[in-house]
N, C-alpha and C positions, 0 to 999 in steps of 0.2 A: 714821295713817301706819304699814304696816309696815316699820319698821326693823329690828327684833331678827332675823329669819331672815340680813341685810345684818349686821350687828353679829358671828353666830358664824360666816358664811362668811370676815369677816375676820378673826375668829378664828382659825379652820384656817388660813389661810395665810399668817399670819404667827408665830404659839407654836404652839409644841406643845399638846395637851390635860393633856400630867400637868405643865403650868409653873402657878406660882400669876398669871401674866399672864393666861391664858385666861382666865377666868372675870371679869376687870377688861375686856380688851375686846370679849367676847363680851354685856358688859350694861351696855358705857357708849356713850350713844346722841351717835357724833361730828359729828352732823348739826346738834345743838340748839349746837355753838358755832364750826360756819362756815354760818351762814345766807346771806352774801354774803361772794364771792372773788374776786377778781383773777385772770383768765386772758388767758396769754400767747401774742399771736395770732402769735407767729414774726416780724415785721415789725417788732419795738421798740415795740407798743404792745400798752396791756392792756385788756383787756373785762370790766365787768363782768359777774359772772353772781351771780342771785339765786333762794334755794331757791325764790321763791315764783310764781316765770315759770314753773318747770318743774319739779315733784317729782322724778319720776324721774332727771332731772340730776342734781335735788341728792343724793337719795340714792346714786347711780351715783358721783360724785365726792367722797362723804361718808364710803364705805365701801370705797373702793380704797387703796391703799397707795400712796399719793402724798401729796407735799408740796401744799398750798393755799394760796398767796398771800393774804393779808390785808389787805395795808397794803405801796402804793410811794410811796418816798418820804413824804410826809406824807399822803397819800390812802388811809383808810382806809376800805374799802369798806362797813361798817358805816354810813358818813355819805357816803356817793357819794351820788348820783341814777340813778335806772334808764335803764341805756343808756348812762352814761358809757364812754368811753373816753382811756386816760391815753396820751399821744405821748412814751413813755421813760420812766424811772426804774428806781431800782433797789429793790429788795423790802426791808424793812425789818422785817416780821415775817410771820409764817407758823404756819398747823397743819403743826405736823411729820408726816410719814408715821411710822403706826403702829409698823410693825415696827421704826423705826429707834429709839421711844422706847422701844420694851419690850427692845431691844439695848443701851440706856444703862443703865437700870434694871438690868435685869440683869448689868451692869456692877460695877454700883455691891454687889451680892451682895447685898440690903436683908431684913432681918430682922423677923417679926412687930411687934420691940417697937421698933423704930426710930423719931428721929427723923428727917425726911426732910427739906430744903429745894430747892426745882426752881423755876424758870424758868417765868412763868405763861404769856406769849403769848396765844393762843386759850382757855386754860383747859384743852382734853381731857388733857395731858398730866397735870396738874393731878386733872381727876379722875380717872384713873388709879391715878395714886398712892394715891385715896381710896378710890378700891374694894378695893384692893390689903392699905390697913393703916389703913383708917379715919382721919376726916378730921382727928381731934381729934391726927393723928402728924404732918401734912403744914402746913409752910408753903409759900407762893408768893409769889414776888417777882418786878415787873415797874417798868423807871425810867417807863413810859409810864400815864398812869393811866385815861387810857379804857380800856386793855386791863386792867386790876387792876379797874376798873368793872364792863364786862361779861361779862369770865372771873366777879367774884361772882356776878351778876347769872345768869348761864349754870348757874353751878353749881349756885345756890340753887333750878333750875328743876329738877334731877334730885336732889336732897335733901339736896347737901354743902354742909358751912360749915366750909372750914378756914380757916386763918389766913391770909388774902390781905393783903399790904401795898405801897404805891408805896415801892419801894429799888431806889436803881444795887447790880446786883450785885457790883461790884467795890469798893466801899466798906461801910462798918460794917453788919454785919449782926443781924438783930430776935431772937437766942437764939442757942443752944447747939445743935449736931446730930449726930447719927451718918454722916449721910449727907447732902455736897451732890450732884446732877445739876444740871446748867446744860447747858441747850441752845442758847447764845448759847456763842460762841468766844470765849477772852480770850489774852491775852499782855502781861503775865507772869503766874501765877497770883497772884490778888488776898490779899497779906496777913491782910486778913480772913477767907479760907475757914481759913487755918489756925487763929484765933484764935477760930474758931467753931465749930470740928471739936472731939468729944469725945477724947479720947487714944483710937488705933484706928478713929476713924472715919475714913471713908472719901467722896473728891471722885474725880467722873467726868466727866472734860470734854472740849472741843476748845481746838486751838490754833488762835487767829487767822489764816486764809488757807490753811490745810492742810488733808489729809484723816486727820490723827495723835489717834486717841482715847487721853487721859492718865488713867491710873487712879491714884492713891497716896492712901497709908494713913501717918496723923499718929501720930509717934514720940512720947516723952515727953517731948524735949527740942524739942516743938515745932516740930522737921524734919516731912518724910514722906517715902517712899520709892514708888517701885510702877515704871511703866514701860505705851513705849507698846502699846498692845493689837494681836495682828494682826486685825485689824477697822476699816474706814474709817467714816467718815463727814465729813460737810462743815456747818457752821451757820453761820448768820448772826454778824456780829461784834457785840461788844459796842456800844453805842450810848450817849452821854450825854446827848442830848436826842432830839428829835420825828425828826430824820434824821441821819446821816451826812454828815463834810465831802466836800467832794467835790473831783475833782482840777481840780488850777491848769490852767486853760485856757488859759495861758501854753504849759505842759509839754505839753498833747492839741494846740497848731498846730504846733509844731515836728514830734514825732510824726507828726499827719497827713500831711506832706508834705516835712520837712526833709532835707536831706541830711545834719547828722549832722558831727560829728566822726572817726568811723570806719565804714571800709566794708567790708567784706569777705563772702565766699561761705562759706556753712558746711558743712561736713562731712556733716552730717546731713538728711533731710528734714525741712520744715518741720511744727513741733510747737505746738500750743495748750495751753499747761501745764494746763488745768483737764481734759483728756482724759488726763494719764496724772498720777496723783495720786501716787505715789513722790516722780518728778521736783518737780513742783511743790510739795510738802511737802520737801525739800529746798532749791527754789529762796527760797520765804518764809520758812525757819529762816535763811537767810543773810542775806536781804534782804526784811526786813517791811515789810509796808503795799504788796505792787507788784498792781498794776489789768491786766488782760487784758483786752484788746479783737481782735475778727475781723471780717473781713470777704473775701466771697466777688466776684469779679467773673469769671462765664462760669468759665473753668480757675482762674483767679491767683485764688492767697489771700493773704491778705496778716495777719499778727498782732504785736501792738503788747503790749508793755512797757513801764509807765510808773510812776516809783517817786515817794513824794513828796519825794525832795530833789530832783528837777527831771530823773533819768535819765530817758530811754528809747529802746528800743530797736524799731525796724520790720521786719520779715522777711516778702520777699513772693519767691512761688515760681509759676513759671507752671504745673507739674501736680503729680499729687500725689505722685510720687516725686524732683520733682527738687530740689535743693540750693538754698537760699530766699538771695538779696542781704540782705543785713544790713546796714543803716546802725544807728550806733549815737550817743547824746549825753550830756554831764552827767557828773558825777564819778564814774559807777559804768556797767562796761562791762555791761549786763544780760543781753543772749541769749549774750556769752563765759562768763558766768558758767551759764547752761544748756548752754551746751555743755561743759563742764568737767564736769558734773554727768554730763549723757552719754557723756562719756567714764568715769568713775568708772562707770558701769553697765554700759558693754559691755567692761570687762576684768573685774567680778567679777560680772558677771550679776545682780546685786542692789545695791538701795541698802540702809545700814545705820538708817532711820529707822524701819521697822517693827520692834518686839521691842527696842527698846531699855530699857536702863535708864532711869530719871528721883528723878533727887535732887534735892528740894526745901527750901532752907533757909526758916527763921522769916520771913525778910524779903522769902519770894515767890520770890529768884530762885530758878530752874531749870537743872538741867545734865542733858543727853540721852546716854547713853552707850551704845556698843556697840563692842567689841573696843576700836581704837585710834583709833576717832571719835568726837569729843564737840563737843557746840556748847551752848553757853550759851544761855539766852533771854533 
């Protein structure tokens, strides 16, 4: 199979040549740990695809710069059957797209003699790391343990053996590090990353439901300091078993079709917070855990908010400039609270979540600071 000429053209176009990443994925072959993926046929259902129906597929979509679905819901494609097709769910793990691991990484500022600990998934990102500072620097942790299985299993087919173990990442961790990456999103930073951090190492994360990448670096008194990066990205949340709870179907009827305690016409055209990530990294530092759902019918859109203490809010607009009805329910008014947000942008032209400060005390919590905006987590 030629994969390596596939392997340095993703190279170029994701690092530079004079980055020490080039050379990690220019000769780590991403093909050997998504053999089968989940792809998403637009319609709410997914298909499987398998390297060995079709090479060039798999190599095509092994060596592009895109996320790979692994695993919806509990269906890990790994133990599908050929030809399955899954009617819904939501993706639960993933090979992250290349470039956005070597933008974590690089994040994190990682030093020859580092210890490293990352987030296993798929493994590639994993052996990354190993190519990078050699295996015997890199731990890898996943709470899932088929995936800690196969990532070794993967690994050990291209010649790495680091330290793989089943641990929730937000609980007690297996050493002492320089450096965490986690490419699973948490909120609030896990007490443990600090208690696992060497004094001046450094944790590169996501927050839960945003697109805000969190850098900070651990003080001597056990604090850390850093702030969010201008640089997005988006991951999957933390998990503590096989799947994700999922929302009270109580909360998605009302939603579907309720009228709502409040109704009113908004100011704004109608907006799908996961399209503009400011907004929506805003709207979930205020209001964690809220679920987006769309849907289209001919002109009318129509997009749903739904929080788990039982809010949500409905906004359907018949084209695409015009001003969406808003019914809203539940102790928390959610598309008023987007549009306040909105407002806040179009009198300063910016929101203040990018470039912000970020103070982390010993006990995890977190405060986001810029000028005379601060929000706790």
């Amino acid at each position: 199979m030629k994969w390596l000429p596939r392997a340095r053209l993703l190279a170029h176009q994701v690092v530079r040549p004079e980055s020490r990443w080039h050379t990690a994925v220019s000769q780590t072959p991403r093909h050997v740990f998504v053999p089968r993926w989940w792809e998403n046929q637009g319609d709410g259902t997914w298909a499987l695809r398998t390297g060995d129906e079709d090479e060039e597929a798999w190599l095509s979509a092994a060596y592009s710069d895109r996320s790979l679905t692994t695993q919806v819901g509990t269906h890990h494609a790994d133990r599908a059957n050929d030809g399955d097709v899954l009617d819904g769910g939501v993706p639960t793990s993933s090979s992250t797209l290349p470039s956005l691991l070597v933008r974590m990484y690089r994040h994190a500022m990682i030093a020859d003699d580092h210890q490293l600990l990352v987030t296993t998934g798929t493994g590639y990102g994993t052996a990354l790391a190993c190519a990078r500072l050699g295996a015997e620097n890199v731990t890898s942790i996943d709470i899932d343990e088929h995936l800690v299985t196969s990532a070794c299993d993967r690994l050990g087919l291209i010649g790495e053996r680091p330290n793989l173990q089943v641990c929730d990442i937000t609980g007690p961790l297996p050493g002492r590090y320089d450096r965490i990456v986690s490419t699973v999103s948490v909120r609030p930073i896990p007490v443990s990353w600090l208690q696992a951090l060497r004094p001046g190492g450094r944790l590169v994360t996501t927050i839960a439901g945003t697109g805000l990448i969190l850098t900070a670096d651990k003080q001597a008194d056990g604090s850390a300091v850093g702030q969010i990066e201008w640089d997005r990205a988006g991951f999957m949340r933390t998990r503590h078993g096989d799947d994700y709870e999922h929302q009270d179907e109580d909360t998605w009827k009302g939603a579907s079709d309720g009228e709502g305690e409040h109704t009113f016409t908004s100011r704004y055209p109608l907006l799908y917070p996961e399209d503009a990530w400011d907004v929506m990294s805003m709207l979930e530092l205020q209001l964690p855990g809220l679920i987006y759902r769309q849907d289209q019918d001919g002109e009318s859109r129509t997009v749903w908010l739904l929080h788990p203490d039982g809010s949500w809010a409905r906004a359907t607009a018949g084209g695409f400039l015009d001003s969406p009805v808003v019914h809203e329910s539940g102790p928390q008014r959610l598309w008023s609270q987007m549009d306040r947000i909105r407002n806040r942008l179009n009198r300063s032209g910016a929101l203040p979540v990018y470039g912000a400060k970020v103070s982390i005390d010993p006990d995890g919590s977190a405060t986001l600071s810029r000028g005379s905006w601060s929000q706790r987590l």
